[in-house]
C-alpha positions in Angstrom: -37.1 -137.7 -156.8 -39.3 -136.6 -154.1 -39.9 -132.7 -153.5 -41.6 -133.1 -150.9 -40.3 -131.2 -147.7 -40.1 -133.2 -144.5 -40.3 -131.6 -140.9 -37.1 -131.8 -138.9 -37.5 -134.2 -136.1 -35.2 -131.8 -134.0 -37.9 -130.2 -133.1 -39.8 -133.0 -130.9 -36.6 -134.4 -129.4 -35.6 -130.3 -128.2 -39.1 -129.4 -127.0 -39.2 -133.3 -125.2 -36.1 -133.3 -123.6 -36.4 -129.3 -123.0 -40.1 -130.0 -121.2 -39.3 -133.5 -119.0 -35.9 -132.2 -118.1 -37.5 -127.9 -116.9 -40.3 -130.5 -115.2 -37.7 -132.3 -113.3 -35.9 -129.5 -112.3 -39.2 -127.5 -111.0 -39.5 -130.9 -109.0 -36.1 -131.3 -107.8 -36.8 -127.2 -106.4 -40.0 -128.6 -104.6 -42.3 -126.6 -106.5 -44.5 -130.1 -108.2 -44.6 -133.4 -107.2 -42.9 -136.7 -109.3 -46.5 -137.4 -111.3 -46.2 -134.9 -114.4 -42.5 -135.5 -114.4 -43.0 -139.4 -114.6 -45.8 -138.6 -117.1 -44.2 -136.7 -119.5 -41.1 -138.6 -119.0 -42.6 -141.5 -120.2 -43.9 -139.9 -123.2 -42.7 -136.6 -124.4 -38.9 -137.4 -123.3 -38.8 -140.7 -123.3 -41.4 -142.0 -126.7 -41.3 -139.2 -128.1 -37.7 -138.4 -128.0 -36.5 -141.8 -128.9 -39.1 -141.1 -132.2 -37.5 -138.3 -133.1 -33.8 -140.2 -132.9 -35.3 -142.7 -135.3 -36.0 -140.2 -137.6 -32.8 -138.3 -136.8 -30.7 -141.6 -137.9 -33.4 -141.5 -141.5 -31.8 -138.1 -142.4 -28.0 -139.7 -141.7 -27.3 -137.2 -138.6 -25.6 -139.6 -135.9 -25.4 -136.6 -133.6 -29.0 -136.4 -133.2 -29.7 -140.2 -133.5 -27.2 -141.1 -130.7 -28.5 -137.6 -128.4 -32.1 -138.0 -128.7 -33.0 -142.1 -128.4 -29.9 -142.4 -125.1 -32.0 -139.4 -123.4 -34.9 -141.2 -124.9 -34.2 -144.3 -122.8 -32.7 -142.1 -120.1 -36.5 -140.9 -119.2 -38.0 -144.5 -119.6 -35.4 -145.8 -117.7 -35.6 -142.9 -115.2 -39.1 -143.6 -115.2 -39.1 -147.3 -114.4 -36.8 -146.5 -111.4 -38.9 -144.4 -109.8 -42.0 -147.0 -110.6 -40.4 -149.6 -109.1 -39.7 -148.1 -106.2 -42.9 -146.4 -105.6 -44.4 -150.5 -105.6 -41.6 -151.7 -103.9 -40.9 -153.9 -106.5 -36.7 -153.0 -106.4 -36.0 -150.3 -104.5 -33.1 -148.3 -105.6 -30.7 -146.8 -103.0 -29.5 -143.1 -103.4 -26.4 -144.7 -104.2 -27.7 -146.8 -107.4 -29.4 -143.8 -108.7 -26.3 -142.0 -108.1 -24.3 -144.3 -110.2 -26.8 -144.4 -112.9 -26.6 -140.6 -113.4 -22.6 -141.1 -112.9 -22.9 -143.7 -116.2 -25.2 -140.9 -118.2 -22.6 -137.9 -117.1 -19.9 -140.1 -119.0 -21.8 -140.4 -121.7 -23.0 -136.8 -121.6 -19.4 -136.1 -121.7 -18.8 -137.6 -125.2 -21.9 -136.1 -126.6 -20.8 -132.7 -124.9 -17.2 -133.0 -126.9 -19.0 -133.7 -129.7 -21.1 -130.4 -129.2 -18.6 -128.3 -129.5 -18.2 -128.9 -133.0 -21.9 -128.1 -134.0 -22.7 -124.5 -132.8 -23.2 -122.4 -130.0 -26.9 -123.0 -129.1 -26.1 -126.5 -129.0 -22.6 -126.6 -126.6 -24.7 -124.3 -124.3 -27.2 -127.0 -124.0 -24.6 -130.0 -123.4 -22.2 -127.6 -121.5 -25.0 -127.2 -118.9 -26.2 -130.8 -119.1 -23.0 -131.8 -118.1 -22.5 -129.3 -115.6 -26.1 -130.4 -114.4 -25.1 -134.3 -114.0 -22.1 -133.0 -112.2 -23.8 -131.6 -109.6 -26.8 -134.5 -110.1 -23.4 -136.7 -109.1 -22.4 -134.7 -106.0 -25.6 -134.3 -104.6 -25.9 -138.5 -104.6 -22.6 -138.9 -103.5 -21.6 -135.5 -101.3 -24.8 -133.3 -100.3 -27.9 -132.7 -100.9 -27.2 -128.9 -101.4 -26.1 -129.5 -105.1 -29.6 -130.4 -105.7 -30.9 -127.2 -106.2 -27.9 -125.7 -108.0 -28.0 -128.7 -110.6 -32.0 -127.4 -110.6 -30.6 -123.9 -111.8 -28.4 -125.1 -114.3 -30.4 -127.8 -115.8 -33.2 -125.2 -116.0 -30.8 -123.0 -117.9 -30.1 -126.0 -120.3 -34.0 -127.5 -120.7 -34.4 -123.5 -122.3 -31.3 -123.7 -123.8 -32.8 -127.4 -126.0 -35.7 -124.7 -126.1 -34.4 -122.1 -128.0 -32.9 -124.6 -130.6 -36.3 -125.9 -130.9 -37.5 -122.0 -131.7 -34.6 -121.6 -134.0 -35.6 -124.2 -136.1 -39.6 -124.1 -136.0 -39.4 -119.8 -136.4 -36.4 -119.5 -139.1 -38.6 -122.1 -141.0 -41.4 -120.1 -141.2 -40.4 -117.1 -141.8 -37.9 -118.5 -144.5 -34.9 -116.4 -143.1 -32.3 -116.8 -140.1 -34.1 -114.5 -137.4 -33.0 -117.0 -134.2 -29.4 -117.2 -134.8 -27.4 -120.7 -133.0 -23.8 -119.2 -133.3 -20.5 -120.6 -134.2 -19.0 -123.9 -133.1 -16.8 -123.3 -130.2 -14.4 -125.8 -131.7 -13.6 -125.5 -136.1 -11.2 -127.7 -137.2 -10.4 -126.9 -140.9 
């Protein structure tokens, strides 16, 4: 038997979904341009994320498998959209990316339930992600106004996947519980 201690892989998926998704939103307010946000959507939340979901699935967590490779291949995928459309390759309509961030709020939904059962740090994060595609969703569909209050909340969510990250990386290291995650909001038993 091995003693060896293995890093959790938590801590790439939080700190790539919690960077591409605080870039996006900084975008989405006006204040940088699409070019880091493809960037780092390619490779900290999409590669990287989708490494860290393998690695999840390795330790048996299905939670963390399913979470971090589907927002994995939601960067990538996010990615190639806006690629293709810069070259005029295909050029998706407001409406298509609309109903692409309708199909990731259904599954954010699921993932969210699920949430509930882990801890507090972690509903937080998928309570705002959801809340986030929402208002992605009406701002498609309805107005443009949502836009910047998705912004907000998803901003509140990227440094909610943050603090996670700090829980684990800082209650590591200093070998006791000083970043606490909370209860889950939902304990069946």
């Amino acid at each position: 038997m091995s003693t060896i201690k293995l890093g959790n892989p938590a801590v790439v998926g939080l700190a790539g979904f919690g960077l591409t998704t605080l870039l996006l939103q900084f975008h989405n307010l006006g204040l940088c341009g699409l070019g880091p946000v493809v960037s780092m959507g390619f490779i900290f939340g999409g590669f990287a994320q989708m490494i860290a979901g393998f690695l999840e699935q390795k330790t048996g967590n299905n939670f963390g498998f399913a979470a971090f490779t589907s927002y994995g291949a939601f960067w990538i995928g996010l990615g190639f959209i806006w690629i293709l459309n810069d070259f005029g390759i295909y050029k998706s309509s407001e409406t298509d990316i609309g109903y692409y961030l309708v199909a990731w709020t259904l599954l954010t939904f699921i993932l969210w339930v699920a949430s509930l059962f882990i801890h507090t740090a972690m509903a937080v994060t998928f309570t705002t992600l959801l809340l986030g595609f929402i208002f992605l969703d009406l701002a498609h569909f309805v107005s443009h106004e949502f836009t910047p209050i998705a912004a907000y909340v998803l901003i509140v969510c990227a440094l909610s996947a943050w603090y996670m990250m700090a829980g684990i990386i800082i209650n590591d290291v200093a070998g006791k519980e000083l970043l606490k995650v909370g209860k889950p909001w939902i304990h069946l038993k």
